[in-house]
C-alpha positions as CSV (number, residue, x, y, z in Angstrom):
1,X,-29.2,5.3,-19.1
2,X,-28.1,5.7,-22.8
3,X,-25.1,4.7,-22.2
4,X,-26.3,1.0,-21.1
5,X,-27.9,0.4,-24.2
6,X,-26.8,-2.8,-24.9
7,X,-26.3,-2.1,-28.6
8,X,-24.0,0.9,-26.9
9,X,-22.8,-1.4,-24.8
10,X,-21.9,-4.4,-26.6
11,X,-19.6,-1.4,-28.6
12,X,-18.1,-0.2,-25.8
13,X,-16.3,-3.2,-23.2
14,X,-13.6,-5.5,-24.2
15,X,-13.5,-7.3,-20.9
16,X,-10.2,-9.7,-21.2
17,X,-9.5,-12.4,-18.2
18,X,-6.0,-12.8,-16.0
19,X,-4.7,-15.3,-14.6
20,X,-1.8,-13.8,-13.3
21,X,0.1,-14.2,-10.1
22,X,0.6,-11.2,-8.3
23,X,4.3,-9.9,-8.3
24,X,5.1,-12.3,-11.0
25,X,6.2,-9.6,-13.5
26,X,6.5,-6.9,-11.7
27,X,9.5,-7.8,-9.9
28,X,9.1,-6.4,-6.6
29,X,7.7,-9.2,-4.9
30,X,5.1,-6.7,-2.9
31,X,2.1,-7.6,-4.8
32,X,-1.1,-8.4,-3.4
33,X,-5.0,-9.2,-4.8
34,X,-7.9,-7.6,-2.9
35,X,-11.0,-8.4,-3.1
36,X,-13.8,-4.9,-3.0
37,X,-17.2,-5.4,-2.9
38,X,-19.7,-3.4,-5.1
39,X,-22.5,-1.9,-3.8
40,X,-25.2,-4.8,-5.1
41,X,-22.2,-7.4,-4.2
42,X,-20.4,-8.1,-6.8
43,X,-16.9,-8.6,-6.3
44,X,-13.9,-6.7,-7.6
45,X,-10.4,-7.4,-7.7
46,X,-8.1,-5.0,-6.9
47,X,-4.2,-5.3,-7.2
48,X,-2.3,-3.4,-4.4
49,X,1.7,-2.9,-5.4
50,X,3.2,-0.9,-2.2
51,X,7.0,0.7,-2.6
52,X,8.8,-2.2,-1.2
53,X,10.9,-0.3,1.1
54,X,9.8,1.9,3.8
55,X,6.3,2.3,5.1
56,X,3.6,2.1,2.2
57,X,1.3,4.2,4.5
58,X,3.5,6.9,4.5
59,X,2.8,8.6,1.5
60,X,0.2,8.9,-1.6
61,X,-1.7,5.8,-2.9
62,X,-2.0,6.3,-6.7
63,X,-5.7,4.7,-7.8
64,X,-5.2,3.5,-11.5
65,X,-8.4,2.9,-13.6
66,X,-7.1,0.6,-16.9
67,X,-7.8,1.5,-20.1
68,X,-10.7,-0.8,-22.5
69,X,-9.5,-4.5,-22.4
70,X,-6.9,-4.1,-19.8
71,X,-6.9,-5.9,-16.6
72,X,-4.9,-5.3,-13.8
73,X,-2.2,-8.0,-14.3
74,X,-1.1,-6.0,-17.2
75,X,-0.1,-3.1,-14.8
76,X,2.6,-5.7,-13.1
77,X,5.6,-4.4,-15.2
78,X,4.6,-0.6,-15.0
79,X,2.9,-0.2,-11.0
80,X,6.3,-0.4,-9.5
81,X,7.7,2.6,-12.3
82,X,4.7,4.9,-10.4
83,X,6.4,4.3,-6.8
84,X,8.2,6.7,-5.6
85,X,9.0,8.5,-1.9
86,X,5.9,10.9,-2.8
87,X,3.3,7.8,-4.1
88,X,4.6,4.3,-1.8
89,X,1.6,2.5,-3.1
90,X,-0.7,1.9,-6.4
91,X,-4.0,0.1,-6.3
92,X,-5.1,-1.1,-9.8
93,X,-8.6,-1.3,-10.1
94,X,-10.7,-3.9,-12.2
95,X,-14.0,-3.5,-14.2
96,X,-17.0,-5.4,-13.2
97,X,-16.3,-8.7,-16.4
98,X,-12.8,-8.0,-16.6
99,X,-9.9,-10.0,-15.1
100,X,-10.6,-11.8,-12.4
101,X,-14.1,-9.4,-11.0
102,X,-17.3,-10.2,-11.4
103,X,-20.3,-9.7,-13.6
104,X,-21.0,-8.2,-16.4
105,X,-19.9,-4.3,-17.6
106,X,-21.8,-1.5,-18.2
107,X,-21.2,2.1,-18.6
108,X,-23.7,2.5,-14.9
109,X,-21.7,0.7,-12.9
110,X,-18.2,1.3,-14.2
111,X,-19.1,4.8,-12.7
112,X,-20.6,3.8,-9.7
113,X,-17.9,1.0,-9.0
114,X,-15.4,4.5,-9.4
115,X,-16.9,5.4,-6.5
116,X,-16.9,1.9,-4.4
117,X,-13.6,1.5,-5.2
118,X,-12.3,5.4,-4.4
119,X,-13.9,5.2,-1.5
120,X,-12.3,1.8,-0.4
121,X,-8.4,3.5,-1.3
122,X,-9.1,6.8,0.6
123,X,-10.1,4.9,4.1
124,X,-7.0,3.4,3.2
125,X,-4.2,6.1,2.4
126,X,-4.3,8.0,5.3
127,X,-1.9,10.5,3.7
128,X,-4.0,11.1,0.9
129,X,-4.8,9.5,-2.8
130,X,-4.6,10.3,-6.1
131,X,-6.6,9.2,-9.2
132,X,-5.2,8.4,-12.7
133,X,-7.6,7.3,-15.4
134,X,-6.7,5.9,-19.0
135,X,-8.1,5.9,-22.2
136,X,-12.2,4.5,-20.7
137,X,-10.6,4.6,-17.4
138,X,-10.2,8.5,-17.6
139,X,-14.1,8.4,-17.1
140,X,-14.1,6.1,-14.0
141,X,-11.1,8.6,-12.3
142,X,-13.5,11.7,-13.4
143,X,-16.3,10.0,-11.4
144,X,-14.1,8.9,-8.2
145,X,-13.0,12.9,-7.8
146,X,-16.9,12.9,-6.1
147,X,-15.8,10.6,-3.2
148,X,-14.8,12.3,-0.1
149,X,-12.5,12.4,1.1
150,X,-11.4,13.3,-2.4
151,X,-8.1,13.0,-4.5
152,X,-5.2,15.7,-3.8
153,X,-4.7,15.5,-7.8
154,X,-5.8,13.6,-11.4
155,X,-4.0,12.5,-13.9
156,X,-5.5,11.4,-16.9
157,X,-4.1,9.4,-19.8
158,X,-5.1,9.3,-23.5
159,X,-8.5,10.5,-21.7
160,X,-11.9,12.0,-23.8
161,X,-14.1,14.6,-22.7
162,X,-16.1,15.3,-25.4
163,X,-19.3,12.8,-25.3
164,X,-20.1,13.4,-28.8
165,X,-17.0,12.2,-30.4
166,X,-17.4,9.3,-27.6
167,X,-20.6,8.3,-29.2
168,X,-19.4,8.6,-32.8
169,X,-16.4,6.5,-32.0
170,X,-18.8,4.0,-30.5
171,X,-21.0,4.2,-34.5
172,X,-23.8,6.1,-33.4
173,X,-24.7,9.9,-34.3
174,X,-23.6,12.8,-31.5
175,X,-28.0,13.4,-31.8
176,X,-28.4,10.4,-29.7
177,X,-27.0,13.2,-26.9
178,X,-30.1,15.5,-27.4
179,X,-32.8,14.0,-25.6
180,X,-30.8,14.2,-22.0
181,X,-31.7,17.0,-20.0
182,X,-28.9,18.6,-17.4
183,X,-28.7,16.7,-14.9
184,X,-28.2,14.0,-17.2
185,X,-25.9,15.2,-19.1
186,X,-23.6,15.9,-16.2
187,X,-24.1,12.9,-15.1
188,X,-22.1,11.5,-17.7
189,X,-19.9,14.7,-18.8
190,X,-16.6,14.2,-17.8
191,X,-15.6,17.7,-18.3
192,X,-18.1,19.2,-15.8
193,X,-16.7,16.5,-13.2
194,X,-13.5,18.2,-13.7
195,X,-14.8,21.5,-13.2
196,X,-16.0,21.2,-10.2
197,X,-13.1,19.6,-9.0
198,X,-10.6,21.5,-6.9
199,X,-7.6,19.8,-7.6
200,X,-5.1,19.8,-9.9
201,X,-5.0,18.1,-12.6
202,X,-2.5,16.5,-15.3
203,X,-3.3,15.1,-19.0
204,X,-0.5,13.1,-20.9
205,X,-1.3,12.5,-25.1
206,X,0.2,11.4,-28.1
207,X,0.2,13.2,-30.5
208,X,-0.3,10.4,-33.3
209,X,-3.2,8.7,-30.7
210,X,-5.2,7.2,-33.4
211,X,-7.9,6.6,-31.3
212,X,-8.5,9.8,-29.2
213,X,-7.5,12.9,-30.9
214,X,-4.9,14.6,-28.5
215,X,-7.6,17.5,-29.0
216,X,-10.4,16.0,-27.0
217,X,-7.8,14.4,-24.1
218,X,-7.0,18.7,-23.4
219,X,-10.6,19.0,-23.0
220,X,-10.0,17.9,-19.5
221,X,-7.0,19.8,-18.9
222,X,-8.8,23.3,-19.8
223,X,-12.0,22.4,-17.5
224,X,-9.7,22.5,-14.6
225,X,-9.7,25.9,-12.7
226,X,-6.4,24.8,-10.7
227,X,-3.4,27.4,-11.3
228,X,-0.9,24.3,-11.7
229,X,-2.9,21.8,-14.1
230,X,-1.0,21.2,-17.0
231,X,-1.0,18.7,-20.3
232,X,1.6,17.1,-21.4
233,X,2.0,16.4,-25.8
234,X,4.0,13.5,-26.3
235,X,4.9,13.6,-29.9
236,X,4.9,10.3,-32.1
237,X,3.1,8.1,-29.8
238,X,0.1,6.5,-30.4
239,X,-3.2,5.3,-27.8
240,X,-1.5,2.2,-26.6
241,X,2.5,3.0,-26.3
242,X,2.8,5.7,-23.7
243,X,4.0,3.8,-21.8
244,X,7.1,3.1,-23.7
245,X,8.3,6.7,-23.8
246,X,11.3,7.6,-21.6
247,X,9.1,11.3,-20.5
248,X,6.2,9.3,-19.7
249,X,7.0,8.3,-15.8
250,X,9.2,11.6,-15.4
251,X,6.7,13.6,-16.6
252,X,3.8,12.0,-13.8
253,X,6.6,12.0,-10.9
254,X,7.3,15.6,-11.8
255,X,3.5,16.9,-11.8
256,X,3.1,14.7,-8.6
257,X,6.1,16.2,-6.3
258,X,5.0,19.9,-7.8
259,X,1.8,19.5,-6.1
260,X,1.7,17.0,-3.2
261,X,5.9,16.6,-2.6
262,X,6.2,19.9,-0.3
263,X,3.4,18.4,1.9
C-alpha cells in the first residue's frame, strides 16, 4: 500500500508511551485496561471507562480512536465528560506502537486494527455502539463503520477526507494518488466509507485548526446521506484545544440523544 511506504510512514505516526494508571486522572475510579488481540497477534490496549453509576450495559458504548501521538491515558480527564444516561461506557482504543500496544504503526493495520477493535466493542454493547474518530483517528472510525454489527452513529473530530491534502500535509505531491485504481482508492477514501454508511453522522472543527482546514473535516459531513448529520464550526479553536471549549461536550451529547436517546 502507498500509504505504508515507510518514507510515508516515518511522516505520518508519532507513537508516544503511557504509563498511566487507569482512573488516576479521571476521577471516577471505574477505569479499566484491556488487552485486544490483533488479527496477526499483536496486542492492543484498550481503556474501558464505564458511567459509574447504574448499569454500563445499559446504554451506548462510545469507541474513541485518538488523535496522532495520543495514547489512551490522555483521554482519563475527558472519557468521563462523554458519559452520560444515553453513552454509560467509552472504550479508548490504542494504535499498534503507541501507549502501552504492541508493534510497530502503519497506515495497513491502523485500518485493519479499526476493525479488530469495532468488532471487540460491538460483541460487547449489547445496546449498540458508536464510533468517534480524531484528527488520524477520524480514518480508523471511517474504517470501523464496515464492522457489523455496525455503529448507530459517527462523530468525527478535527477529521480529513480529502487524501490529497492528506498526502501534501505528509510532503509529498497529491500525483503520488494517480496510480491507484478504484478499489484502491476506496480503500483508503474516507469519504466513500462515509457514503455508504447509513448512519448519521456528526463533524465538530475549529475554525482556526491550523492543521486540518475546517474545509476538508465537512468533507465528511456532506458524504453522509443521513437527514440528521450535521457539523458543528467552533470558532477560534485550533487542532488540539477542542476540548477546552464549553460547546464541545454539549454539542456531542446533544447530536447523541437527537439520534439514539428516543430508543
Amino acid at each position: 500500500m502507498l500509504f505504508d511506504d515507510p518514507r510515508f510512514t516515518r511522516t505520518l505516526f508519532f507513537p508516544s508511551r503511557d504509563r498511566s494508571v487507569p482512573g488516576s486522572a479521571s476521577g471516577t475510579g471505574t477505569a479499566r485496561d484491556e488487552t485486544v488481540p490483533a488479527a496477526d497477534g499483536t496486542p492492543l490496549r484498550v481503556r474501558v471507562h464505564d458511567a459509574p453509576n447504574g448499569d454500563p450495559n445499559a446504554g451506548y458504548t462510545l469507541l474513541c480512536f485518538p488523535g496522532n501521538g495520543e495514547h489512551a491515558g490522555d483521554y482519563d480527564p475527558f472519557a468521563p465528560r462523554y458519559l452520560s444516561t444515553i453513552v454509560t461506557r467509552v472504550v479508548v482504543a490504542e494504535y499498534r506502537g503507541y501507549g502501552k500496544s504492541g508493534g510497530v504503526p502503519s497506515f495497513s493495520a491502523l485500518l485493519a486494527d479499526a476493525r479488530t477493535l469495532a468488532a471487540w466493542v460491538a460483541a460487547r454493547s449489547p445496546r449498540g455502539w458508536i464510533a468517534y474518530g480524531r484528527s488520524l483517528g477520524s480514518q480508523a472510525a471511517c474504517e470501523a463503520l464496515a464492522v457489523a454489527p455496525g455503529p448507530r452513529a459517527l462523530v468525527i473530530d478535527a477529521g480529513f477526507g480529502d487524501l490529497g491534502a492528506f498526502v501534501v500535509r505528509r510532503g509529498f505531491s497529491p500525483h503520488v494518488l494517480a496510480p491507484l485504481d478504484a478499489d484502491e482508492r476506496r480503500a483508503i477514501d474516507p469519504c466513500a466509507k462515509v457514503a455508504a454508511f447509513e448512519g448519521p453522522v456528526f463533524s465538530i472543527h475549529g475554525d482556526a485548526d491550523e492543521v486540518i482546514d475546517f474545509r476538508d473535516g465537512r468533507l465528511l459531513n456532506q458524504a453522509s446521506r443521513h437527514p440528521k448529520s450535521q457539523f458543528s464550526l467552533i470558532h477560534g479553536r485550533g487542532h488540539n484545544d477542542l476540548f477546552y471549549d464549553r460547546d464541545y461536550f454539549p454539542a456531542i451529547e446533544g447530536f447523541v440523544r437527537g439520534v439514539v436517546g428516543g430508543e
